[in-house]
N, C-alpha and C positions, 0 to 999 in steps of 0.2 A: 619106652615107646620110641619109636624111629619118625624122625620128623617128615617122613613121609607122608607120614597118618593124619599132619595136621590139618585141624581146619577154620578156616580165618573168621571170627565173627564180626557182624556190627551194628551200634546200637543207635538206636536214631532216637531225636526226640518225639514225645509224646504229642501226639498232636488232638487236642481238642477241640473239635469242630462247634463254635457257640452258634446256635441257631438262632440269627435273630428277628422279631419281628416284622416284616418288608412297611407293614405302618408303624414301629415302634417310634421313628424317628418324627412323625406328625401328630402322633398320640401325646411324645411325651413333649413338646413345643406348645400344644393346646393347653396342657397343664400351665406350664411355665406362661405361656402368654395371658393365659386368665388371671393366674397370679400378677402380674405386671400391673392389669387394668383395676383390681383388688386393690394396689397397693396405690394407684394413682388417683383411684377414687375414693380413700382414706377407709376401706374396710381390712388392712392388713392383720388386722389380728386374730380373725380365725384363717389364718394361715401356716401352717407345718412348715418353718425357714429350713430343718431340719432337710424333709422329704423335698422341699424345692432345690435344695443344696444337690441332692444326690440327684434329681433329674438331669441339673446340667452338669453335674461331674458327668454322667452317663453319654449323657449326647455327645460330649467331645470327647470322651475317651472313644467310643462309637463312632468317631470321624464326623460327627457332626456338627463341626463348634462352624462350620460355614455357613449353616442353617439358623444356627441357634444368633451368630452376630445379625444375618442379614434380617433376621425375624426382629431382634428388639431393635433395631436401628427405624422398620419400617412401624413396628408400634408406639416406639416413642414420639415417632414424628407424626405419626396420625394424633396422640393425646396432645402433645405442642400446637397442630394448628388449634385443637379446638377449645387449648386456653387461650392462646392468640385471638380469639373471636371474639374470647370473654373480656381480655383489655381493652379489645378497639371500642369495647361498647361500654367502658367506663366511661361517663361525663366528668369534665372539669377538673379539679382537685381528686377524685377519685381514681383517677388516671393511673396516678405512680400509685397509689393507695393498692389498687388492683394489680396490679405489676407487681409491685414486695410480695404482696400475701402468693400470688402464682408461683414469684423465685423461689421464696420459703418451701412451697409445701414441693413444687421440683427438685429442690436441693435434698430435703426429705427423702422424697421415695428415688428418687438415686443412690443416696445412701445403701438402700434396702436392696436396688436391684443389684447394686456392687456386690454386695453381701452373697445373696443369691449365687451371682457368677462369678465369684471370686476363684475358680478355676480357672477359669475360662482367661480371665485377667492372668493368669499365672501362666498359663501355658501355650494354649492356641494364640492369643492376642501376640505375642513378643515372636513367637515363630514366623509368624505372618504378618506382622510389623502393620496390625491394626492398632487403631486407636483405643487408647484405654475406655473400661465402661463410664469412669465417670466422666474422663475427657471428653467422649464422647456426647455425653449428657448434655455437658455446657457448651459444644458446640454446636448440638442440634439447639438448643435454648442461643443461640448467637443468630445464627440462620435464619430459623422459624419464627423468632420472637423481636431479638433486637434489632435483627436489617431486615425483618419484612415491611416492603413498601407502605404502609398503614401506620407502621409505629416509630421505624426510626427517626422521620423528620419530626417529628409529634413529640420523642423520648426527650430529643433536641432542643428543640423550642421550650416547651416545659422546662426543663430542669435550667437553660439558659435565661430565660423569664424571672424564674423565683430566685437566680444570682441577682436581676435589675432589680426585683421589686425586695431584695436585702439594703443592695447600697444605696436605694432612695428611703431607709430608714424602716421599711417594713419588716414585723414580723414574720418569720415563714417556718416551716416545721424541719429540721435540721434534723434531726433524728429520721424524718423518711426519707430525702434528698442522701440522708450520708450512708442510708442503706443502697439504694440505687447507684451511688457511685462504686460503692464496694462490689454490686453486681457487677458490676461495667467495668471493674480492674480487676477482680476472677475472672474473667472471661477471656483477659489478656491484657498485657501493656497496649498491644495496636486499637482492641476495642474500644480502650480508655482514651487514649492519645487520639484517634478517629471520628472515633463517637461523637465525643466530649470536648477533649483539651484543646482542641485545636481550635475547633470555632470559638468556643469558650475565650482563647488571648487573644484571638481575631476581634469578637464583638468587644472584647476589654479593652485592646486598644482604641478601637474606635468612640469608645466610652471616656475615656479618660484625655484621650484628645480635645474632644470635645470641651470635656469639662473644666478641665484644665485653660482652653482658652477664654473660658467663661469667667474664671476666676481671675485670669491677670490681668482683665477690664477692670473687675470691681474691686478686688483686694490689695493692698498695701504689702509688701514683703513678707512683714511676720505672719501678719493674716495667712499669706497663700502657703507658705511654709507653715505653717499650723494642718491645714486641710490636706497639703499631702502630708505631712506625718500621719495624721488620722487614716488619710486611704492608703497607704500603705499596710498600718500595723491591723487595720480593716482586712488588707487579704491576706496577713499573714496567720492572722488568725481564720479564716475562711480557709484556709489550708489545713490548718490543724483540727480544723470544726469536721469537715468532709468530705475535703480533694486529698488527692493521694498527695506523701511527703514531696516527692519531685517536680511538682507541681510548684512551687513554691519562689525557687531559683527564676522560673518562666515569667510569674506572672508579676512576681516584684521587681523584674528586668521592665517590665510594660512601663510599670507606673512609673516607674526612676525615669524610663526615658522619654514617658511621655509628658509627665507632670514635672520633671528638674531638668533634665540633659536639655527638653526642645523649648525651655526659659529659662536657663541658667544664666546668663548673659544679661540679660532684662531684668532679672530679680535683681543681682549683684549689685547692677544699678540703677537701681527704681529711685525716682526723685524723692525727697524726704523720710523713704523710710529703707533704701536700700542697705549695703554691707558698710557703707561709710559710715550714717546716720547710728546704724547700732552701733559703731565703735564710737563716737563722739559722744553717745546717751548711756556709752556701757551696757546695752543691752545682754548681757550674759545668756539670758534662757533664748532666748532668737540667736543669737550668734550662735549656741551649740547646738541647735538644732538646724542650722544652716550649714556649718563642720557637717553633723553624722550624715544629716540628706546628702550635702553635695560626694560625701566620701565615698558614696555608693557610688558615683558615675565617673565617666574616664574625664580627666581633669578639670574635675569638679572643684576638687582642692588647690590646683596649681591656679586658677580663676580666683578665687577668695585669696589665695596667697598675693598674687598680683597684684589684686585692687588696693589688698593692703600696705602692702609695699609700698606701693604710687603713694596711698597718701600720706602715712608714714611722714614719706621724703620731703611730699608737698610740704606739709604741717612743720616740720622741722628744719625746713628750708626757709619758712616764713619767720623760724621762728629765731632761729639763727644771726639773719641777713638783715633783720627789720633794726635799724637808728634806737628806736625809742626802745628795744627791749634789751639792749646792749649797754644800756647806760648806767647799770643796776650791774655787778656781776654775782651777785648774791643770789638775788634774784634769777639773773640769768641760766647760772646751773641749776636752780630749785625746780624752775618749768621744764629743764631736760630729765632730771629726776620722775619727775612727776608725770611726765611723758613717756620717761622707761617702765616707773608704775605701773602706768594704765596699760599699755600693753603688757606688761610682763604677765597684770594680772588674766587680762583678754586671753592671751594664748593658754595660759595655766588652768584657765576655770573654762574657757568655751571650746579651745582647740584640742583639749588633752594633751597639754602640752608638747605639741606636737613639734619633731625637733627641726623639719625644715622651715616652721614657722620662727622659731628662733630663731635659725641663721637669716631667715629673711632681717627679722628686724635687726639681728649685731649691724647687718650690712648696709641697711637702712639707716642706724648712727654712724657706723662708720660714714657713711655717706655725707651724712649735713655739718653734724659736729665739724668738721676740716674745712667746712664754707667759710668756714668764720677763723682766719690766724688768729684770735684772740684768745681762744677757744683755753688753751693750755692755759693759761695768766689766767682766766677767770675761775678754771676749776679749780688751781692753787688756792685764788681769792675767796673762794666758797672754804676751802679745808680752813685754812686762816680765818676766818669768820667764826666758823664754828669751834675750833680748838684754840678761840680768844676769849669767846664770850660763852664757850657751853651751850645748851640749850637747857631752856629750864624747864625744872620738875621732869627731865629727862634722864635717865639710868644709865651707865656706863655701857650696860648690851644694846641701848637703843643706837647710843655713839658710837659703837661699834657695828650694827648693821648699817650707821649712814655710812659709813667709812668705806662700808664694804659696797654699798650702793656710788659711792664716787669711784670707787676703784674700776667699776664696770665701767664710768664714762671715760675711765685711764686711760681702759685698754682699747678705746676707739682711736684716741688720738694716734698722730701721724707724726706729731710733732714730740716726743714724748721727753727729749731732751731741752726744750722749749721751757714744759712744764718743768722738768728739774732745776732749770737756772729759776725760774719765781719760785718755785717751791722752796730753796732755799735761803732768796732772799726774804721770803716770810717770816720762815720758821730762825733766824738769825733773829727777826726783829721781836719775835715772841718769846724766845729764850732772854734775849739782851734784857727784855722790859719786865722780863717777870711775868710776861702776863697770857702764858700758857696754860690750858684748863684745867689740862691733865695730863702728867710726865707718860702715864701708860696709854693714852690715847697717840702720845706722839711716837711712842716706840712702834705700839701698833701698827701703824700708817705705814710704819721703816721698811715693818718684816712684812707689810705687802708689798710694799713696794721691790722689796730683794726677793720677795719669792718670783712678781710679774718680773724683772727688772734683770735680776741677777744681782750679785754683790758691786761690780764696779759700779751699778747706780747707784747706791744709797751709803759708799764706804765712807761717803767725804762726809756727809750728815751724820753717820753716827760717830763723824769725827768731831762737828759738835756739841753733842753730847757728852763726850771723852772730854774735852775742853773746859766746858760747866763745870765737871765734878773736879778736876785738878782746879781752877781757880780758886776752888772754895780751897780747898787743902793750901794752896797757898797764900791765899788772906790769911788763914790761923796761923800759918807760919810767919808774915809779918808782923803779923798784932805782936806776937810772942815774940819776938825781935828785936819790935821798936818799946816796946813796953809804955814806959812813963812817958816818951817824948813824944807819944801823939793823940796823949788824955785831952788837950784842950782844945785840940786843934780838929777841922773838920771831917767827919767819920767817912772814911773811903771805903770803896768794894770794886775791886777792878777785876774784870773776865780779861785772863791771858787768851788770845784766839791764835791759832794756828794758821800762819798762811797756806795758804791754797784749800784748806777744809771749808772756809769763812765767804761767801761775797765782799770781803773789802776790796775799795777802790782805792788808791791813792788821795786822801782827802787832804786838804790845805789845814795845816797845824791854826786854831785859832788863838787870841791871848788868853790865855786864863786866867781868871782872881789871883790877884799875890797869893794868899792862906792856901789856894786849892793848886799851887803851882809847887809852891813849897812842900806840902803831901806827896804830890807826884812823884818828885825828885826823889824825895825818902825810897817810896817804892820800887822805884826803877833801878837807884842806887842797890836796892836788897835784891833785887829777882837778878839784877846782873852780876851781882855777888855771888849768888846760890846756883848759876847757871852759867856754862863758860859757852862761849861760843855762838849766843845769841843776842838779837835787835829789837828792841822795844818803838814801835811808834804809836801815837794815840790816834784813834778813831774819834775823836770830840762829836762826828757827826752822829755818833750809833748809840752816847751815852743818856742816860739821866739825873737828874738831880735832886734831892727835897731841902727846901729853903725854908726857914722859919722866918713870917713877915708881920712885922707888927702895925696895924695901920691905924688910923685915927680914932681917937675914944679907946686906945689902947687896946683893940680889937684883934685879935692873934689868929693866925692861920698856918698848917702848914699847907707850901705849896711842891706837885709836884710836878717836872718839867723835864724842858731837854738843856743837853749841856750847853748849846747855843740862847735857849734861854734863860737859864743860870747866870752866865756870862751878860747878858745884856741888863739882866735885873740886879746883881750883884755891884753898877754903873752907878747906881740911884742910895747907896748908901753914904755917898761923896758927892751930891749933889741932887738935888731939886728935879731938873727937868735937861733932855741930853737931845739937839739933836741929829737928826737920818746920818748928818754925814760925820759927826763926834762918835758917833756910837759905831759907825760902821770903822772910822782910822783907830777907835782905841780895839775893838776887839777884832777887826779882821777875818770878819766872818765872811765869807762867799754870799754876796748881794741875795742871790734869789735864795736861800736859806733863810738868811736878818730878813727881809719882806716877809717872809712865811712865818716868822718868829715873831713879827713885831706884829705881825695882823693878829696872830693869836691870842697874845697879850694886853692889845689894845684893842683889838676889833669885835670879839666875841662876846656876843651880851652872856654878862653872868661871869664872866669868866675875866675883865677889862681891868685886869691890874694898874695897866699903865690906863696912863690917859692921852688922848692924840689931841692935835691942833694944826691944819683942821683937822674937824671930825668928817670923815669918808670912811668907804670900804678899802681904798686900797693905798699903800705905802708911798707915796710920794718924795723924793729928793731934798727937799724943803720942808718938810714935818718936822713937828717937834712933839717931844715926848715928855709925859710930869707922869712922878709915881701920884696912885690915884691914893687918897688919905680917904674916899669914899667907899671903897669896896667892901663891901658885904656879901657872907655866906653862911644860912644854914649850917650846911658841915665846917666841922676843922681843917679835913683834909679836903685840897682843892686840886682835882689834877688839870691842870691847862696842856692840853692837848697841843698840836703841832696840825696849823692846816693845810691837805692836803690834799689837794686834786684827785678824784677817786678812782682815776685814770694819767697812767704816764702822760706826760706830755710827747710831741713828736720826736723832736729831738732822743727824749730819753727810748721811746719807744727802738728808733733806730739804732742806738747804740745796744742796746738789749741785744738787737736782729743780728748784729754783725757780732757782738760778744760772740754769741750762739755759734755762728757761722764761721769763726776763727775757731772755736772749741773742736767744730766737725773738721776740719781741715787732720789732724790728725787721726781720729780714727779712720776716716777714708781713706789716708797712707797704710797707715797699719792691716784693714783688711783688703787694701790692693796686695801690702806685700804678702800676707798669709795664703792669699789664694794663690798668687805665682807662686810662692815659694812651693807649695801644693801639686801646683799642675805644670810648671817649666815653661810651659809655653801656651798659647793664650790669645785668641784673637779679642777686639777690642767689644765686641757687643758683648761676647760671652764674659769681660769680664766687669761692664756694668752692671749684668745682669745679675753676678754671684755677689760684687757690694752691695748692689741693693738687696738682696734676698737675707746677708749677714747682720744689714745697718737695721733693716727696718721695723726692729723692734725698739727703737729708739729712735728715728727718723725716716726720713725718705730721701735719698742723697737723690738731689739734682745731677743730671749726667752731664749736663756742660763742666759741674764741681770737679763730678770725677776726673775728665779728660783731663781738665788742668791738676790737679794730683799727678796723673799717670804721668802728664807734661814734664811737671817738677820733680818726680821720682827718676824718669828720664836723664835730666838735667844734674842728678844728684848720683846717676850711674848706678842707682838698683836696678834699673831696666833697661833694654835696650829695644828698639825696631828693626824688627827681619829686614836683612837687608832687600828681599825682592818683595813681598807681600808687605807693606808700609802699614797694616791693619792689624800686623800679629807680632804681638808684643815677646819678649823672651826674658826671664830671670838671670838676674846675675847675681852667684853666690857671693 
């Protein structure tokens, strides 16, 4: 075939024309709308979901889903008003009662008409950006029910009422209230927060204002703090009973500020029972519950931290500075102990250990502790105290937590090379006499002290120690030396001391007994033997002695003493009675020593070897003295003591001060030169500034001190002055 012939075909689609009913679309809405009023009127069960399903598929597939919305919108809001009629006309408590059962059974056949139109939902609604059917449900139920003019203020009042008549102690029905609210937050956050929340922290605040000033007329501190903890954890459980969760943050913001933040100030310090008063009674359970409350508000805790601070300082300022509590230093550290106690424990059990409350209080000892220059010497006095005498029916870990409780009043001091010069004129006199508690309690103390300290504090001390243990190896070495030639004669034990590890002074050599002069010699004779290149001088001041004395009725004792009283008693074997000024040309003892010696031995009831003439308290020039043939004791062993002022005298105090102050003189050259050597160059503030920050964990260098260092560094050509800026110093290598 020739494509001439052809011919074009074309195929269209089939068109079938659906005829539809011109009433179908009002027929099949009647259906559906009776169904509605069925299912609102609780007869849905002879109802075909099935056959209603496909009326409204049909309508909107039909182009009728315009019909079928604008039709349930108008029938649902016809059945709304005329349950709205039925709430207005509840009385009383049946109000919300009426209300629930309404939501309930609308919620219900909502449900059902969803179901129904669930095409409708699927297809025409999102094309035409209508509101869903159930959306729609709860908004005509917001509309019609909860803001029509009859019920909102009514919903209001009500449900705000049965809040007042909770927190004045009445029972109320919380299971209907927490249905109602859960209406009112399906409906929406704004219905909820509108409705409800709003007035709801309005009338709350105005409630707790109130009350709140009711209570800080009549109630005492812990009282008042009592009743807001109560009304607080009150609404926070009223939140969890049946306010929505967010609610929570709101309305416990009310209470905190109405009942803490606008009396914080007034409570703090409320006379007799305020923040002070619990810290003085220990009040634990009020103090922590004054912590958690104030914790909630904005410097609620930096107020309690204050007040305590203040008194703190007060209290240990008093406690410090006052004559009569100073006069004791045993005591005196015990009350600052016992004062870090009670607060340590306050902050630990009521603060939660809260750590800016700690640095409050370090700062707070730091603070007073250094009122007092004494402060170092007493806390020495206290370790020496206790690692003389022990404490009894007390266990090596208990003396080990005091230890570590004085170490904390250590590290307050300012002075801390103060405390190192007593500390070791202690521990020399405890080691010398024997009459240290416990060798491991002193080592202990050491290796705190080197770990606070560093090793150049504590090398020279454990260079006592080092000294102890050699002495003893060389006593064995003389005995075994001298052998037979010093069985008869009096038994010696001499501690070699190393200069400069030891506080010796230069002491004036006294006379010794012939027999005890003769021993010496022996000795000295053997260590200078066995040792080249070294000086032996006796400290007679630091020694002790034991005498055997046999007094009248042949009554025997041994006595033990000091080497100055050894020597004045050892007088009375060649005679009778010696006196002030015989005893002072044969032995040559330093006057205020022999006073201090001879009141001991004559002056001390119990203890009155000698006998004086007159009899007084104190040594006179013209006294005379008789070995007492009356004395009587109990024990064998009798120690007669050395009396002692419990407190330097001025003098002594001042030489202490300046020892000290000669001691600092050197390291303040030394960390003047480390820091030039460091930085080359160096104005003068700046470089007060880096001694103090190097020294001050051992002192606090005076800056007048330093200048005159840098003076004499100057002068000795490690330094020199820029020649045009006279403020900036320059290193010379």
């Amino acid at each position: 075939m020739s494509g001439r012939g052809r011919k074009n075909f074309q195929i269209e689609a089939f068109r079938h024309r659906v005829v539809v009913d011109p009433k179908y679309a009002e027929k099949t809405w009647k259906i559906l709308e009776h169904a509605i009023h069925q299912i609102y009127n609780h007869n849905a069960s002879g109802l075909s979901f099935e056959e209603l399903y496909r009326n409204a598929y049909n309508m909107v597939l039909h182009k009728f889903g315009e019909k079928l919305y604008s039709g349930l919108v108008t029938t649902m809001t016809a059945h709304l008003e005329e349950l709205g009629k039925s709430i207005e006309s509840a009385q009383g408590g049946l109000f919300l009662e009426e209300m629930n059962r309404k939501w309930a059974d609308h919620n219900k056949s909502l449900q059902m008409i969803r179901d129904i139109l669930m095409y409708m939902d699927r297809t025409f609604i999102p094309t035409t950006h209508k509101t869903p059917v159930f959306e729609l449900g709860l908004n005509l139920w917001r509309d019609n029910i909860i803001r029509s003019s009859k019920i909102q203020t009514r919903l209001q009042s009500t449900l705000l009422d049965l809040v007042r008549q909770e927190r004045s102690g009445e029972v109320i029905n919380r299971g209907l209230i927490r249905n109602i609210i859960k209406m009112l937050i399906d409906l929406g956050p704004s219905v909820y927060e509108d409705d409800f929340e709003k007035p709801f922290l309005a009338v709350s605040a105005d409630f707790y204002r109130v009350e709140s000033q009711q209570f800080i007329e009549c109630c005492d501190c812990g009282e008042y703090l009592k009743k807001s903890e109560k009304r607080l954890n009150e609404e926070i459980e009223r939140v969890s009973h049946y306010l929505h969760p967010k609610s929570e943050s709101k309305i416990t913001q009310i209470v905190e500020k109405e009942m803490i933040e606008g009396h914080m100030h007034r409570l703090v310090r409320m006379d007799n029972s305020g923040l002070v008063n619990m810290i003085v009674d220990d009040k634990y359970e009020d103090l922590t519950r004054m912590y958690t409350l104030f914790k909630r508000v904005a410097d609620g805790l930096g107020l309690i931290r204050d007040v305590m601070t203040s008194h703190i300082r007060e209290t240990g300022k008093q406690l410090v500075t006052d004559p009569e509590k100073s006069k004791d230093p045993v005591e005196y550290v015990q009350r600052l102990l016992n004062e870090k106690d009670k607060h340590d424990k306050i902050i630990n059990q009521a603060f939660n250990n809260d750590k800016t409350f700690q640095n409050a209080l370090t700062s707070s000892f730091e603070y007073f502790i250094n009122l007092n220059p004494r402060s170092p010497e007493f806390i020495s006095l206290f370790v020496d105290d206790k690692l003389r005498k022990g404490l009894k029916g007390v266990s090596e870990e208990d003396l080990e937590t005091l230890l570590d409780k004085v170490m904390m009043l250590f590290r307050y001091l300012q002075e801390k090379d103060v405390f190192e010069k007593y500390y070791k004129q202690h521990l020399a006199k405890r080691l010398l006499s024997g009459k240290t508690m416990s060798d491991d309690a002193e080592r202990s103390l050491i290796v705190k002290l080197k770990t606070e300290c560093g090793y150049q504090f504590t090398s020279k001390l454990e260079g006592m120690f080092t000294d102890m243990r050699t002495s003893q190896d060389t006593m064995q070495g003389f005995y075994a030396a001298m052998g037979a030639e010093i069985v008869d004669g009096p038994a010696l034990c001499v501690q070699v001391l190393t200069t400069g590890s030891w506080p010796t002074q230069p002491s004036p050599i006294c006379n010794l007994p012939t027999d005890i002069l003769g021993v010496c010699e022996k000795f000295k004779t053997y260590y200078l033997g066995t040792h080249t290149g070294r000086r032996l001088s006796w400290q007679t001041n630091m020694g002790t002695a034991d005498l055997k004395a046999t007094f009248g009725k042949g009554q025997k004792h041994e006595l033990n003493v000091s080497t100055y009283q050894m020597c004045v008693l050892m007088l009375f074997n060649n005679a009778d009675s010696w006196t002030y000024r015989d005893i002072e040309q044969a032995t040559e003892i330093p006057a205020s020593d022999l006073k201090r010696s001879l009141q001991s031995l004559a002056c001390v009831k119990g203890k009155n070897v000698l006998r004086k003439e007159p009899m007084s308290k104190d040594i006179a020039e013209n006294d005379t003295f008789f070995f007492n043939d009356k004395f009587s004791s109990k024990f064998y062993k009798v120690k007669i003591g050395t009396v002692v002022a419990q407190k330097e005298s001025e003098p002594e105090k001042q030489e202490t001060r300046q020892r000290v102050e000669e001691d600092r003189k050197p390291q303040i050259e030394a960390a003047i030169v480390r820091i030039m050597k460091s930085r080359r160059v160096l104005d003068h503030n700046n470089v007060v500034a880096e001694v103090t920050k190097q020294l001050q964990s051992r002192f606090l260098p005076n800056p007048v001190v330093i200048k005159k260092r840098i003076e004499s560094l100057i002068e000795r050509e490690f330094l020199e002055r820029d020649k045009v800026d006279r403020k900036l110093y320059r290193y010379l290598a």
